[in-house]
Legacy VTK file of the C-alpha trace (Angstrom):
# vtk DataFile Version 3.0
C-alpha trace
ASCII
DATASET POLYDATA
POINTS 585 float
-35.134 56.213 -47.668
-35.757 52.822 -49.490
-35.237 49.531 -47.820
-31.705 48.090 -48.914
-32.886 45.420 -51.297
-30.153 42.281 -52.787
-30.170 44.470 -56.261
-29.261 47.631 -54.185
-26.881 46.286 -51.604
-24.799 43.925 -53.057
-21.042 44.107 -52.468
-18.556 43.005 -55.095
-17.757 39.428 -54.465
-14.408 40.149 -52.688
-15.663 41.988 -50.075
-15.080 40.533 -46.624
-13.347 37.193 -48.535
-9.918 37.622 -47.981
-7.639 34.519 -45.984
-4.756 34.713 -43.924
-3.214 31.922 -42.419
0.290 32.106 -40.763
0.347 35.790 -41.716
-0.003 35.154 -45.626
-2.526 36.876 -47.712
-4.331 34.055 -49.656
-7.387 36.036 -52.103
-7.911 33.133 -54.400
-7.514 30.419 -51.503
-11.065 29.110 -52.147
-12.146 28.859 -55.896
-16.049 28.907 -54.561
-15.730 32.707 -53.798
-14.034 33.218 -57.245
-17.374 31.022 -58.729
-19.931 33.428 -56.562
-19.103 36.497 -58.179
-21.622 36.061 -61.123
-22.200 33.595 -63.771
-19.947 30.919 -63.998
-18.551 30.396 -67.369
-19.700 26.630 -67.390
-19.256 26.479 -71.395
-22.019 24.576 -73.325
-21.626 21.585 -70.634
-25.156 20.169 -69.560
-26.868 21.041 -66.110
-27.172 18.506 -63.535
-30.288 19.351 -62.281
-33.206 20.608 -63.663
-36.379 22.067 -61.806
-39.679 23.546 -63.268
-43.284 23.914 -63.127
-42.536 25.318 -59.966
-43.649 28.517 -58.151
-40.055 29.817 -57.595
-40.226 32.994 -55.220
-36.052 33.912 -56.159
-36.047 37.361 -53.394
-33.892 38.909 -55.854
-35.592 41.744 -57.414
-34.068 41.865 -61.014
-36.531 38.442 -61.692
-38.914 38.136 -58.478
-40.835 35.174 -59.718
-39.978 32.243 -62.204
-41.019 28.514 -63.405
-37.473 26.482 -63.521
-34.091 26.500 -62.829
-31.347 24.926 -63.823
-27.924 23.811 -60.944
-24.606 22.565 -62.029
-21.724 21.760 -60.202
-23.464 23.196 -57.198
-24.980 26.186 -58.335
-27.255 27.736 -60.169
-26.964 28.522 -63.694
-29.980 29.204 -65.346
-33.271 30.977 -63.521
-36.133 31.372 -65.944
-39.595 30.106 -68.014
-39.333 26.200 -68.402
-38.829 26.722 -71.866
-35.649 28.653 -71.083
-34.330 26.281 -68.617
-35.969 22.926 -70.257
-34.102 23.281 -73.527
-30.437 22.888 -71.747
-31.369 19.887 -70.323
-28.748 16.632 -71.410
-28.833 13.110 -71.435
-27.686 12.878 -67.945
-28.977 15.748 -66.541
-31.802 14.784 -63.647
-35.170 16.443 -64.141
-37.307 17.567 -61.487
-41.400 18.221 -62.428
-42.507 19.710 -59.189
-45.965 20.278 -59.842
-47.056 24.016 -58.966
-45.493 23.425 -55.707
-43.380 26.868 -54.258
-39.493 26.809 -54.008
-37.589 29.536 -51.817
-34.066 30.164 -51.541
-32.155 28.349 -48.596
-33.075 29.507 -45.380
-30.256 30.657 -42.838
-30.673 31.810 -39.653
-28.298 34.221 -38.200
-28.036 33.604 -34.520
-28.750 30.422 -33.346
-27.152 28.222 -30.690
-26.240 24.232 -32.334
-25.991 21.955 -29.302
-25.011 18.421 -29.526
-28.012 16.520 -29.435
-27.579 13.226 -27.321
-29.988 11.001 -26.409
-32.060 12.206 -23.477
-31.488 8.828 -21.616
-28.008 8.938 -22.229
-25.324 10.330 -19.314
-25.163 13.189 -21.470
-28.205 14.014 -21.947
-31.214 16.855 -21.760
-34.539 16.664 -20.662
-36.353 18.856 -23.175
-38.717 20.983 -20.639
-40.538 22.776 -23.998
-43.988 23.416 -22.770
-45.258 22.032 -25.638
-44.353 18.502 -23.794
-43.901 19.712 -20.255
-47.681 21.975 -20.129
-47.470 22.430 -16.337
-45.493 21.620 -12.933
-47.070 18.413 -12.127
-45.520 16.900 -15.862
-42.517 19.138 -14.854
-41.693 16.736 -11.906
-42.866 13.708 -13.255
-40.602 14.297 -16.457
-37.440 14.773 -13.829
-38.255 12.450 -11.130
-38.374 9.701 -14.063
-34.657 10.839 -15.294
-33.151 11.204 -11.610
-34.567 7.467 -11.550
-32.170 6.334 -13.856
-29.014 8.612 -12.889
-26.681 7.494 -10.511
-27.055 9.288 -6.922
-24.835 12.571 -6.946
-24.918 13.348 -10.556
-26.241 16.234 -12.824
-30.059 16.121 -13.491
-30.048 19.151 -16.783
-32.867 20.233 -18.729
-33.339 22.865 -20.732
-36.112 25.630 -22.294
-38.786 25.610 -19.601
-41.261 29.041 -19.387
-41.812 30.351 -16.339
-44.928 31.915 -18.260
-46.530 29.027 -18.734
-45.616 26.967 -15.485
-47.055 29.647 -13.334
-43.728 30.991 -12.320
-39.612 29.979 -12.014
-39.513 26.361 -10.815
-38.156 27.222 -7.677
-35.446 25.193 -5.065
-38.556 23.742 -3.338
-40.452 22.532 -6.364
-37.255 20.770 -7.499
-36.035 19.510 -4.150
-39.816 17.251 -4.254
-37.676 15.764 -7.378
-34.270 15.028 -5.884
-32.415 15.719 -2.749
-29.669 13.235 -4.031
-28.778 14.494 -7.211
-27.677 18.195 -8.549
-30.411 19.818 -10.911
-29.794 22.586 -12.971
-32.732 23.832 -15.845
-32.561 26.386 -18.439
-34.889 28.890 -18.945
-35.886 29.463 -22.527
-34.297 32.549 -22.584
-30.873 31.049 -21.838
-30.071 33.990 -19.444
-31.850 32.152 -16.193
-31.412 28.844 -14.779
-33.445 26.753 -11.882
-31.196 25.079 -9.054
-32.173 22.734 -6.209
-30.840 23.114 -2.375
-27.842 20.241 -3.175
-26.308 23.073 -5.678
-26.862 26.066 -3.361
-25.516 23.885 -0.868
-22.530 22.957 -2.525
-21.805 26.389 -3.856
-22.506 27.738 -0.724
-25.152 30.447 -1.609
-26.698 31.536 1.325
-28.745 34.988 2.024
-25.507 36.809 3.214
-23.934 36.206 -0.783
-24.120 39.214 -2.133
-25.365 39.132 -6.024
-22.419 38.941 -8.522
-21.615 42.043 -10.731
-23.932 41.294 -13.668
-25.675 38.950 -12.755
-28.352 38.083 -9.587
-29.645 35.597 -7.354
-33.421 35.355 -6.842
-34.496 35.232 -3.408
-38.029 34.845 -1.407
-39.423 37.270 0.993
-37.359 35.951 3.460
-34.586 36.689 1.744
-33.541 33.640 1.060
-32.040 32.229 -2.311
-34.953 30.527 -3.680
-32.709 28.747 -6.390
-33.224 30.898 -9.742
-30.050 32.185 -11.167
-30.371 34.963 -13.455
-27.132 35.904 -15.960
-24.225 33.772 -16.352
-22.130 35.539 -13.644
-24.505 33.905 -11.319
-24.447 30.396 -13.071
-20.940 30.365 -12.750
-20.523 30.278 -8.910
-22.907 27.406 -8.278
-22.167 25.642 -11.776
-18.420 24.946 -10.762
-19.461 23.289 -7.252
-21.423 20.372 -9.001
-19.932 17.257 -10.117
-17.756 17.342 -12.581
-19.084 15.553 -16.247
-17.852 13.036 -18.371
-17.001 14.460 -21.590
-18.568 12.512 -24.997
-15.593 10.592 -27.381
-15.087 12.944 -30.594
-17.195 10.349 -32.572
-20.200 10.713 -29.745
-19.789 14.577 -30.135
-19.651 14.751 -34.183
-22.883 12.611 -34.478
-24.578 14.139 -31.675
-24.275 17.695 -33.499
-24.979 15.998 -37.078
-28.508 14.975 -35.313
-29.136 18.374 -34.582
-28.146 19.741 -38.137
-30.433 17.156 -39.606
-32.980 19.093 -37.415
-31.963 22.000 -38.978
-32.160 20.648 -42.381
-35.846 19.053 -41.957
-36.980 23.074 -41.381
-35.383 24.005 -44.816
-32.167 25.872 -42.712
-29.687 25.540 -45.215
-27.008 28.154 -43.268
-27.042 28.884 -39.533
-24.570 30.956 -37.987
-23.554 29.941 -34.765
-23.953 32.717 -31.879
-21.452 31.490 -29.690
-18.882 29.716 -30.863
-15.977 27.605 -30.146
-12.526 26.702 -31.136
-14.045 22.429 -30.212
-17.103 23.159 -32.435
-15.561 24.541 -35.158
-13.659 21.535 -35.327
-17.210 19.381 -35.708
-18.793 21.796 -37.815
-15.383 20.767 -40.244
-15.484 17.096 -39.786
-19.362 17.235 -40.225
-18.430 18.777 -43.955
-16.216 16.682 -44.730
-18.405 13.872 -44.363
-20.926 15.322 -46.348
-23.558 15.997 -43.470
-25.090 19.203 -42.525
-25.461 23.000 -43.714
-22.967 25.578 -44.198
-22.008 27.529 -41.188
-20.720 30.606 -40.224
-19.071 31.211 -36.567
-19.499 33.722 -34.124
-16.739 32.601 -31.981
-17.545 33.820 -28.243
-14.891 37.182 -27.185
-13.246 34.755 -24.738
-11.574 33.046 -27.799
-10.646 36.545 -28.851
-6.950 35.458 -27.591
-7.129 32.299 -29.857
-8.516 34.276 -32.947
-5.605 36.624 -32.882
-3.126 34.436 -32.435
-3.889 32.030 -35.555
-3.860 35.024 -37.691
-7.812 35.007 -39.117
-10.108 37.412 -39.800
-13.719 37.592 -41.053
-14.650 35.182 -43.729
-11.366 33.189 -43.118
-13.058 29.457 -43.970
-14.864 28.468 -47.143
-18.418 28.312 -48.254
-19.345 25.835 -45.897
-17.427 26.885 -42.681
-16.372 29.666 -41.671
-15.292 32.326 -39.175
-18.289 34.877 -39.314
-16.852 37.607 -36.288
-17.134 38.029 -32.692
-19.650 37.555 -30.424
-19.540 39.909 -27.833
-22.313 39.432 -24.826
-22.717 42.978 -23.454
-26.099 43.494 -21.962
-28.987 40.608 -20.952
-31.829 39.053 -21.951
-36.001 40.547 -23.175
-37.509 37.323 -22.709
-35.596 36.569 -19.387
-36.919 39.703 -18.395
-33.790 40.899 -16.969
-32.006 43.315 -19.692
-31.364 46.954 -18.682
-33.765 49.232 -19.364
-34.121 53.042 -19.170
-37.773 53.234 -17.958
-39.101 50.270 -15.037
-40.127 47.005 -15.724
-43.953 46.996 -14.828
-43.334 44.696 -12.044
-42.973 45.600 -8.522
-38.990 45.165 -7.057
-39.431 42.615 -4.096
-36.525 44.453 -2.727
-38.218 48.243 -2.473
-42.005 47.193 -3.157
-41.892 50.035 -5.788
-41.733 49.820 -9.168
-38.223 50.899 -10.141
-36.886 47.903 -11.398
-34.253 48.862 -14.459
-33.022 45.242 -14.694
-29.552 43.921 -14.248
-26.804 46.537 -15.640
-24.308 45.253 -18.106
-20.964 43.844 -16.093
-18.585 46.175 -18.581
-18.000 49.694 -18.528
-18.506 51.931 -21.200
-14.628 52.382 -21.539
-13.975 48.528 -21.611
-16.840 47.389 -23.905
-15.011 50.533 -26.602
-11.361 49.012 -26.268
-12.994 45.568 -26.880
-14.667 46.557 -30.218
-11.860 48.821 -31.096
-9.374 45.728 -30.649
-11.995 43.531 -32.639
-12.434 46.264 -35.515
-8.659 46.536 -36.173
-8.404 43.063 -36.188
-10.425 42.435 -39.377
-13.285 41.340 -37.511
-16.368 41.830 -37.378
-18.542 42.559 -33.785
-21.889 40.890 -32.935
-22.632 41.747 -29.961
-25.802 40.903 -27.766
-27.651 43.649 -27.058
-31.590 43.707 -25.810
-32.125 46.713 -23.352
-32.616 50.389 -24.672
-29.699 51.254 -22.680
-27.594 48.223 -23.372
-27.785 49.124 -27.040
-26.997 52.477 -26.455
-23.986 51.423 -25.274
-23.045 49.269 -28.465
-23.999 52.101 -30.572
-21.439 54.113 -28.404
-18.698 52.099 -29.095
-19.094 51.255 -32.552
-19.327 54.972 -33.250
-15.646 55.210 -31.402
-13.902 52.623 -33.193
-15.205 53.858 -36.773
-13.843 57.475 -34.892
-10.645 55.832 -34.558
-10.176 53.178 -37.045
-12.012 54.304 -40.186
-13.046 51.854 -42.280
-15.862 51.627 -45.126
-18.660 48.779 -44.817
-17.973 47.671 -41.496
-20.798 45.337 -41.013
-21.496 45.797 -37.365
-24.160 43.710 -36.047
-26.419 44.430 -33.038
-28.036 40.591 -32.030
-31.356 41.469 -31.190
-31.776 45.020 -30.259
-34.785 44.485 -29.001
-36.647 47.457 -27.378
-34.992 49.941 -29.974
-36.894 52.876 -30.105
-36.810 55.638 -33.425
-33.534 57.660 -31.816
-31.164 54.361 -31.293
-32.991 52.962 -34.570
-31.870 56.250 -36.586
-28.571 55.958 -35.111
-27.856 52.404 -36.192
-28.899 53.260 -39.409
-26.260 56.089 -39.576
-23.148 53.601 -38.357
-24.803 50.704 -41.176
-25.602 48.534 -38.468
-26.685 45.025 -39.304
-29.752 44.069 -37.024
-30.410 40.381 -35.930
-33.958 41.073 -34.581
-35.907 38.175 -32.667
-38.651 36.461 -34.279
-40.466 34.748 -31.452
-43.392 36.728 -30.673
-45.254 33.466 -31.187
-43.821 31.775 -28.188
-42.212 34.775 -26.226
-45.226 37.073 -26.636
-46.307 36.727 -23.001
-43.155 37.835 -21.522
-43.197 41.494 -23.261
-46.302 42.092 -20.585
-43.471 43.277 -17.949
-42.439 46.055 -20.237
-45.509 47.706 -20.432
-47.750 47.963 -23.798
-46.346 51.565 -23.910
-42.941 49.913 -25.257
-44.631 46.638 -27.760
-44.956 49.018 -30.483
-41.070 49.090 -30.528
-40.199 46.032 -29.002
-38.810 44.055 -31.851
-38.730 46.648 -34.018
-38.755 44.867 -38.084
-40.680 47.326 -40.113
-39.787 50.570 -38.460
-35.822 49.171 -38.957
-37.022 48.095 -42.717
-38.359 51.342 -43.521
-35.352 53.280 -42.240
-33.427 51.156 -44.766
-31.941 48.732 -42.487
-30.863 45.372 -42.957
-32.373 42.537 -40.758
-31.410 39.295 -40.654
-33.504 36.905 -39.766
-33.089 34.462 -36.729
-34.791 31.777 -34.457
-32.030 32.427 -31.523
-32.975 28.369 -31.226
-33.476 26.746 -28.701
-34.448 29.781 -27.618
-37.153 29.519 -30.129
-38.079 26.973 -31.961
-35.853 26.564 -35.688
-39.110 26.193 -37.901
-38.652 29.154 -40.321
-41.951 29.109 -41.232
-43.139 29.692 -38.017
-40.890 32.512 -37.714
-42.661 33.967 -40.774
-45.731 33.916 -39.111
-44.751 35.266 -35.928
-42.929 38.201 -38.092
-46.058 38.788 -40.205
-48.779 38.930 -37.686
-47.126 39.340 -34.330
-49.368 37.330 -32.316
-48.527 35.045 -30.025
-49.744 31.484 -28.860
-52.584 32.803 -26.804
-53.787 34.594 -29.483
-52.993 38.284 -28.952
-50.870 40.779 -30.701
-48.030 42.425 -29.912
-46.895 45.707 -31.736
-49.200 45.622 -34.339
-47.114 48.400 -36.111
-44.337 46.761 -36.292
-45.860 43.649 -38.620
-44.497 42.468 -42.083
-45.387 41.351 -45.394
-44.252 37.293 -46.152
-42.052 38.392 -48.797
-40.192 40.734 -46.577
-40.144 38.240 -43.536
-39.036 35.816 -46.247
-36.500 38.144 -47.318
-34.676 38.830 -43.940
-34.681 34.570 -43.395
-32.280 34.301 -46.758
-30.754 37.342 -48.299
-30.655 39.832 -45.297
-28.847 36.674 -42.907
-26.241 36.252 -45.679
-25.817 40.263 -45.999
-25.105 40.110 -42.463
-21.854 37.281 -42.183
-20.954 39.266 -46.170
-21.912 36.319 -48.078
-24.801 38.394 -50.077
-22.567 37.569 -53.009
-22.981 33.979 -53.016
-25.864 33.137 -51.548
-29.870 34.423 -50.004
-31.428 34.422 -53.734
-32.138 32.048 -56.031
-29.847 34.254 -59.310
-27.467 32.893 -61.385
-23.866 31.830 -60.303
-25.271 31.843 -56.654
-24.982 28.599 -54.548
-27.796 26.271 -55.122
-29.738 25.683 -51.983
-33.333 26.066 -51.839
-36.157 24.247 -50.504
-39.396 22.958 -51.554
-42.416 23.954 -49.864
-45.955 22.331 -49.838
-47.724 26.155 -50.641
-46.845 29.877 -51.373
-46.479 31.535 -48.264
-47.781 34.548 -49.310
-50.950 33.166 -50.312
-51.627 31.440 -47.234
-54.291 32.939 -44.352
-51.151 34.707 -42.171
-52.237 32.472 -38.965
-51.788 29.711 -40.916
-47.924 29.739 -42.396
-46.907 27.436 -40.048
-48.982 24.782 -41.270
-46.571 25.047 -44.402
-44.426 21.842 -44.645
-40.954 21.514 -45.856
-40.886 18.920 -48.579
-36.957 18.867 -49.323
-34.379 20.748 -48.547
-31.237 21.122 -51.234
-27.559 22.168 -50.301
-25.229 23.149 -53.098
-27.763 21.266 -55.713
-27.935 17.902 -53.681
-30.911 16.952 -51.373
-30.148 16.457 -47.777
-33.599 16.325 -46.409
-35.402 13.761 -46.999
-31.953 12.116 -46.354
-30.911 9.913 -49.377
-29.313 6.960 -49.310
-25.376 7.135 -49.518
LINES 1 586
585 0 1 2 3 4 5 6 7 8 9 10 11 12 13 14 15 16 17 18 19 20 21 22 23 24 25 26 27 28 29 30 31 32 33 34 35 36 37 38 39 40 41 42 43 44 45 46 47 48 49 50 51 52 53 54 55 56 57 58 59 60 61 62 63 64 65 66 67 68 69 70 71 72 73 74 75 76 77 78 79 80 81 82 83 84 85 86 87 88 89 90 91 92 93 94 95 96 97 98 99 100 101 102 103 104 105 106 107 108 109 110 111 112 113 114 115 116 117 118 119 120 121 122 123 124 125 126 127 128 129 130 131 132 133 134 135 136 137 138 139 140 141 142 143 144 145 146 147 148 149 150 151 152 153 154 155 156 157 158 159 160 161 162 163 164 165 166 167 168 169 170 171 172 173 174 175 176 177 178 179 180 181 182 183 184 185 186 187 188 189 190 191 192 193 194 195 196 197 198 199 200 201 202 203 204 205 206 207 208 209 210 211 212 213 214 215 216 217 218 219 220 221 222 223 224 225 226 227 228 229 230 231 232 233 234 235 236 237 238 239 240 241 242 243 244 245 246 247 248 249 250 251 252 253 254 255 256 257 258 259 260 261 262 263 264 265 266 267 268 269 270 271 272 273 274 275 276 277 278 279 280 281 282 283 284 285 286 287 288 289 290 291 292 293 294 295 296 297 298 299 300 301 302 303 304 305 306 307 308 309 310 311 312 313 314 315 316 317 318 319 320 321 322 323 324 325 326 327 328 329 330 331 332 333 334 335 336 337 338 339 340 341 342 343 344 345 346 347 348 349 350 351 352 353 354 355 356 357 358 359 360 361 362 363 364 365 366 367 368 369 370 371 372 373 374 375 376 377 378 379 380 381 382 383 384 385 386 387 388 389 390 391 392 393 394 395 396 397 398 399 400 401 402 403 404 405 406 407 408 409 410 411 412 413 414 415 416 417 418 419 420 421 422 423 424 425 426 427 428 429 430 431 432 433 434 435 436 437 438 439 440 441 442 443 444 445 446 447 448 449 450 451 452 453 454 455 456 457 458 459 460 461 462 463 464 465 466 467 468 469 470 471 472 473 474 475 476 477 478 479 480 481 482 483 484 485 486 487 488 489 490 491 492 493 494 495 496 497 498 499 500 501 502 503 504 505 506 507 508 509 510 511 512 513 514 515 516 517 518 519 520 521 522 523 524 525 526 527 528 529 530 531 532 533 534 535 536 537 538 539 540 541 542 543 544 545 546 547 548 549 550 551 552 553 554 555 556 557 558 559 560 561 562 563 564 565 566 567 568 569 570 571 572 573 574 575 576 577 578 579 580 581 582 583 584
């Protein structure tokens, strides 16, 4: 079967666009949606905005390639020849010569994690442990000892995205009580599914050998037995997280310009749409003040199955919001992490358990039953709204496919969008499968940096591990996603890691399972909007679409595949106006 293409699976413009607030149906709430559905009928007026001598690479496959294009009141109008676009052009309608230079559409990626970025000197924030600045253990220590320094005694030393594969293993209770024995430190793992604790939080959570590991979820422990301070899955977090000190919480202004720095981070990579993977009622709230004020992208939100309660309640479904923000579905966690190296699996890791000395490790099972996780996508089906649920282990995701083949058994319903987040080792069966239920698949990208930690599954599994082409072939949709911070939110580099599947040392991982550019490119703008339902009105650059795109400093497909990285984002345009290089106000 042919891959899904934007010609082929475009949905009329209403689908998935429908408001209720306070129980009223309101269709025509948001005169954007009306806009998206093809060609606006802008009259004779003048364009705005005029772009050509460009390389424009549109990914919509009625006109692949053009020279200009031509944006007013937002979006685009006219995509053609210069001479096509040039001769529309009015007295005050800005024109942009670009020089041969390449223009994509917008890029948005589908599952990422926004955090407020504050100041890492501040109480609030980070230490960024990215081993691109923190190499080894030595700069590891040095890079904490100098922020517990500054920190009062007895409060919260945090950092975040450290590699155990690059340190030379977890950063243990004894590496990090040689930091501290006066304050609490707690580090994230780049996965975001393990975390690194010193003896003061064991201590004050009381973890000792007799704790028994929580139902999904596990303490790490040395041959003695003894908690050696990793945490691995949230349910383990949560018991030593709680016993800290409690934090002061940022003012609403601190908060709303904290997360505008990191959407200007998102902006400087060409991201034009992110969709939040775990979402919050408090966020939301930012992500609205951040439009009003004219500052960031447009998001869509995932809002976490604990604010399932709160969803209901306020009456919204999918696509309740605008074209900026709004509610994308619900993300449901059932299963754990590939590059945390602890999802469930139905053969063993290729590591030895330290509890047996054998290797029949399967990882850490999901904490829901099969009967609970299908009356939690049932209730989210019948709601309106959509499921994305994280899913990494074969077995995990043969669970999701379970239940989303129960709830279309009991609540029928055509185009339901499902999304599997990641799906990571997905091998032809559960592949086939998800192509039968029209699964949406968020697939990681990060090869480049997470390469290393697929050793533990075995080279038997790489060639589906991350499966893009086999999913592609098969006709599946795939979205395209940095999962940031869990990798880093540089689309191009995603591109590269999707074409050539190598990683930073240099060697390849499920060499079958490479790209072409323009298909990577593809799955980073129209297959992320066919996955929150917004293929309508945005992920090409086509007539009557929104007008965000970005200007890049080469064609990606002509550059040497190990080298698409190198390609720099000149600007980056939202809804025809350029927010990166910020302009003046």
């Amino acid at each position: 079967m042919a891959p899904l293409t934007p010609e082929s699976g475009t949905a009329a413009p209403s689908t998935g666009f429908r408001f209720r607030l306070l129980g009223r149906w309101c269709p025509s709430l948001f005169l954007g949606f009306v806009l998206g559905a093809g060609t606006p009928a802008f009259g004779a007026e003048a364009p705005d905005l005029i772009v050509h001598n460009a390389v424009v690479l549109t990914v919509d496959p009625a006109r692949p390639t053009a020279s200009a294009f031509s944006v007013r009141r937002g979006r685009f109008t006219q995509v053609g020849s210069d001479a096509e676009v040039l001769k529309d052009r009015g007295a005050t309608t800005r024109v942009l010569d670009l020089e041969g230079r390449t223009v994509v559409p917008g890029f948005n990626d589908s599952h990422l994690h926004p955090r407020p970025e504050f100041p890492e000197d501040s109480i609030h924030g980070e230490v960024d442990l990215d081993p691109e600045r923190v190499p080894d253990r030595e700069r590891l220590q040095a890079v904490l000892k100098s922020k517990a320094a500054a920190a009062p005694a007895g409060s919260w030393i945090r950092g975040f995205n450290y590699q155990d594969t690059r340190l030379g293993g977890h950063p243990t209770r004894e590496l990090l009580d040689r930091v501290s024995t006066n304050h609490p430190i707690l580090l994230r793992h780049s996965s975001g599914h393990v975390w690194a604790v010193n003896s003061v939080v064991l201590r004050a959570a009381r973890i000792t050998r007799q704790t028994p590991d929580p139902k999904g979820g596990a303490f790490g422990r040395n041959g003695e037995g003894e908690p050696d301070g990793i945490l691995r899955e949230p349910p383990a977090l949560r018991l030593v997280e709680a016993a800290g000190p409690k934090t002061t919480e940022p003012t609403w202004e601190e908060l709303v310009e904290a997360y505008g720095r990191c959407f200007d981070r998102f902006l400087a990579e060409g991201i034009t749409s992110v969709q939040d993977a775990a979402g919050t009622p408090k966020a939301l709230r930012v992500y609205q003040e951040l439009s009003r004020r004219g500052r960031g992208c447009r998001v869509g939100v995932l809002m976490q199955a604990s604010y399932l309660d709160v969803v209901e309640a306020a009456g919204m479904e999918s696509g309740f919001g605008d074209e900026w923000v709004r509610l994308g579905g619900i993300k449901i966690v059932h299963g754990n992490s590939l590059s945390g190296r602890t999802c469930w699996v139905s053969e063993p890791y290729d590591r030895v358990n330290p509890a047996t000395g054998f290797r029949d490790d399967y990882g850490i099972p999901p904490a829901r039953t099969q009967e609970e996780l299908d009356a939690l996508v049932l209730r989210v089906h019948k709601a309106g709204l959509q499921p994305a649920i994280h899913a990494n282990g074969d077995r995990e995701i043969a669970m999701v496919l379970d239940a989303f083949e129960s709830a279309l058994q009991e609540h029928p319903k055509a185009d339901p969008r499902f999304r599997i987040e990641h799906a990571s080792i997905c091998p032809g069966p559960l592949l086939r499968r998800a192509k039968d239920l029209g699964v949406v698949l968020a697939l990681h990208s990060y090869v480049y940096e997470h390469g290393d930690k697929m050793e533990e599954y075995g080279s038997r599994r790489w060639e589906y591990m991350h499966p893009n082409r086999s999913a592609e072939e098969l006709g599946i949709v795939v979205s395209g996603n940095s999962d940031w911070p869990v990798s880093a939110c540089k689309p191009m580099r995603r591109l590269q890691s999707l074409v050539t599947r190598t990683s930073v040392g240099g060697r390849v991982y499920g060499a079958s399972q490479k790209i072409p550019v323009e298909t990577a490119l593809r799955e980073f703008t129209w297959g992320s909007a066919f996955a929150e339902r917004m293929e309508a009105v945005k992920g090409t650059i086509t007539e009557g679409r929104v007008a965000d795109f970005v200007v890049l400093s080469r064609d990606p497909r002509t550059s040497e595949p190990l080298r698409i990285a190198e390609i720099r984002v000149e600007s980056t345009y939202v809804g025809g106006s350029q927010r990166y290089p910020a302009t003046r106000r």
